[in-house]
N, C-alpha and C positions, 0 to 999 in steps of 0.2 A: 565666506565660509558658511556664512548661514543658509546664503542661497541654494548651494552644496548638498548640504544636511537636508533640505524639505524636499527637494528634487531627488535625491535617494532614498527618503524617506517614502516619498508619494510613490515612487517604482517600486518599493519592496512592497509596499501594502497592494499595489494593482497584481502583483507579480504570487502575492499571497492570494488572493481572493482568487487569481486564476487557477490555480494549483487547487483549490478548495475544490470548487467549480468543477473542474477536470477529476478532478478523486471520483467527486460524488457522480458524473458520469459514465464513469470506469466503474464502479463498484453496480450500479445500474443496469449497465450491458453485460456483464458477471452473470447475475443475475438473472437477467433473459436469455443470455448463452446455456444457463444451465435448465432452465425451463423448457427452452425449446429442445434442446438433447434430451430431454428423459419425452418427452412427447414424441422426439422422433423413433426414441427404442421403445418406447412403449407401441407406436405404431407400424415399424419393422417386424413387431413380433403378433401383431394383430395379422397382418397382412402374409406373415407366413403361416400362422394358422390356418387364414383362411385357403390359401393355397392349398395347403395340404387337403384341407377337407373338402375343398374342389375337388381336386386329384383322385382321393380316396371314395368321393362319390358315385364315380363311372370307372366301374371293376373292368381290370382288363382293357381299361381304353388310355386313361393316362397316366405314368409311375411317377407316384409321389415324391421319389426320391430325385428325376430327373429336374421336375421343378422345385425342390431348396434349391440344388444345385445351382440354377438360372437366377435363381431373387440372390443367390449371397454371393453372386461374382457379377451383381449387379444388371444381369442381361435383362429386355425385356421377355415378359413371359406371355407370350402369343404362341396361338397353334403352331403355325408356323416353325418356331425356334422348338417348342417343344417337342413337337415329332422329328425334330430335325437334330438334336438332343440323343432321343432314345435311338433314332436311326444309331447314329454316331456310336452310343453305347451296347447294341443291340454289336454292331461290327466288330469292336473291340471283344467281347464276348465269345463270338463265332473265331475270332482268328487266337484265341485262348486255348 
């Protein structure tokens, strides 16, 4: 019985100290989980700024509103897509 006793003894204390261990990494990655999301909206909203005021710098050339559009349904935002964007919007327009 005593044998018993220290062999369950010796697995609950490893079994504690793991648990301990594991918390304290859990609560760590928490912690940089939430770090890194506020850096990433903080840099979502840098990045559509900048967009915008891309946009809004060449009048007549590119609509600001074409590119939020593209950054917040994740496309990339190249001339390309952009004019290809307004095209699209420009069409729906005309048959309005």
């Amino acid at each position: 019985m005593n044998i018993f006793h220290s062999f369950v003894s010796s697995y609950t204390s490893i079994l504690t100290g793991a648990i301990v261990i594991e918390t304290v990494i859990i609560v760590i990655l928490v912690f940089r989980y939430v770090q890194l999301y506020s850096h990433l909206k903080r840099a979502e909203k840098f990045a559509s700024d900048s967009a915008r005021a891309a946009a809004l710098a060449v009048p007549g050339g590119i609509d600001s509103e074409v590119v939020m559009k593209l950054l917040k349904n994740g496309k990339p935002v190249t001339l390309d897509t952009v004019f290809e964007a307004m095209e699209q919007q420009e069409r729906l327009q005309q048959n309005q």
